[in-house]
N, C-alpha and C positions, 0 to 999 in steps of 0.2 A: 555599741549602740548604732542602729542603723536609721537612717531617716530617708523616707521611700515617696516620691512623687509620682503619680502616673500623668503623662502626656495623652487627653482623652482629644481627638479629632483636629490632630496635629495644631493646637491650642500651645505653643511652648510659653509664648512671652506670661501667659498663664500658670504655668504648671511652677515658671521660675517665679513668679509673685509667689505662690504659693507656698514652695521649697523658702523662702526671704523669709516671709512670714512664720513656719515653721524654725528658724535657723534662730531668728529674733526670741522667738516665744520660750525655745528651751534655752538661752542664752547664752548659745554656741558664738555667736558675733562678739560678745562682749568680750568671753574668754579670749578668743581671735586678739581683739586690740589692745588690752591688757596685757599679752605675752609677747608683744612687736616689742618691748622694751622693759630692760630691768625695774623695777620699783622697789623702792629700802622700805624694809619691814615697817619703818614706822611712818611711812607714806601710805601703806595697803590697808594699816590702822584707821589712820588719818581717813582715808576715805570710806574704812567701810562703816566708819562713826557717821562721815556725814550721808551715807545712804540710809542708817536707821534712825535718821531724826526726818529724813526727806520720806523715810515710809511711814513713821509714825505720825507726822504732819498730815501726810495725805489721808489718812485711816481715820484720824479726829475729823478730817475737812467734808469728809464721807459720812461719816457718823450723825455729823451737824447737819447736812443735808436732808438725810435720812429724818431725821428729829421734827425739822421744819414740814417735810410731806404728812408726815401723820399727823402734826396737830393743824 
């Protein structure tokens, strides 16, 4: 996988927001700090229960939103 930034009118501090933004978005960063150090299997558990209760929260809290505009 390649992730390609073009430098348009020597704009860099730009093009590297961009590259950031790209890097965050496919979750190449995460991986990144996640792999600075070991985690025991029932730590990578552990968290990744509480990222789908942290997504499913968000998804009801979106929903509910959603609800309150249309009526």
């Amino acid at each position: 996988m390649t992730i390609e930034v073009q430098v348009r009118g020597n704009n860099v501090e730009k093009a590297m927001r961009v590259l950031k933004k790209k890097l965050l978005k496919d979750g190449l960063m995460r991986e990144l700090k996640e792999r600075q150090h070991y985690s025991k299997p029932s730590a990578v558990k552990r968290e990744a229960k509480k990222q789908a209760i942290r997504r499913f929260k968000k998804e009801q809290k979106l929903k509910e939103i959603d609800l309150r505009h249309i009526y």
